[in-house]
C-alpha positions in Angstrom: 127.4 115.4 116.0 124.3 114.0 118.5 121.9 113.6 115.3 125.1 111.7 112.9 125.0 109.7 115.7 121.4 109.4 116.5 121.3 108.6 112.9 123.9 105.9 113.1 122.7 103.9 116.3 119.0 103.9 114.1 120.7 102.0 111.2 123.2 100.0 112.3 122.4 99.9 116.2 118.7 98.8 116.1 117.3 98.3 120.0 115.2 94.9 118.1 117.4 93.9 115.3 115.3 91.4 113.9 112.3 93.6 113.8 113.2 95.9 110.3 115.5 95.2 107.5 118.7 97.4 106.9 116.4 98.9 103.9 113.6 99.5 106.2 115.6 101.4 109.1 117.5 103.7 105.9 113.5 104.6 104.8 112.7 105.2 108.7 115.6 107.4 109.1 114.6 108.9 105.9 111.4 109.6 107.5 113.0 111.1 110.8 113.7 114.8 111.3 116.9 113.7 110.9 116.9 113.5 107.7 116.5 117.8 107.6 120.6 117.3 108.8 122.5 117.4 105.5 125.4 115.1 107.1 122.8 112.6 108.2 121.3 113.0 104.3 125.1 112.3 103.5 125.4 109.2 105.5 122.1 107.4 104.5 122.8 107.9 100.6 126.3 106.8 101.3 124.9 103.7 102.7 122.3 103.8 99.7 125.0 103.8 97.5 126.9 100.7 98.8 124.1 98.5 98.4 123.8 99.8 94.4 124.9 97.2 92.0 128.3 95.8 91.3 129.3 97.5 94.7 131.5 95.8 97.8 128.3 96.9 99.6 128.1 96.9 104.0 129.4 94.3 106.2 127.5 92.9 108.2 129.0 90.7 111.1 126.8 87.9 113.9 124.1 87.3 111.0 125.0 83.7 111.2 127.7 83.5 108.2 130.7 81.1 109.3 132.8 83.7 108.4 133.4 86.8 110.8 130.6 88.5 108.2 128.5 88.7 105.6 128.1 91.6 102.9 124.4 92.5 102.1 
């Protein structure tokens, strides 16, 4: 549970949000030694997978939409 959520804070917590794309802190994850944890492995291709075409894909909310948030 520590690393899913170690994993987590990394890609959707960042401690400098403006300093990596959501793409970027997937790869970094990717890159981690949490990616040996098949859960983790599970949640970045999940996220992945939202971001394929002709999917609803992630919200995203404060990325200065008008609306409460945007969708990547």
């Amino acid at each position: 549970m520590k690393s899913l959520r170690k994993a987590y804070q990394k890609i959707f917590m960042p401690s400098d949000p403006t300093n990596a794309s959501f793409e970027e802190r997937l790869a970094e994850v990717e890159r981690h030694e949490l990616a040996q944890i098949p859960v983790v492995c599970e949640m970045v291709r999940s996220c992945r997978d939202s971001l394929a075409e002709n999917r609803r894909g992630i919200c995203k909310f404060g990325q200065g939409s008008r609306s409460r948030g945007t969708i990547l």
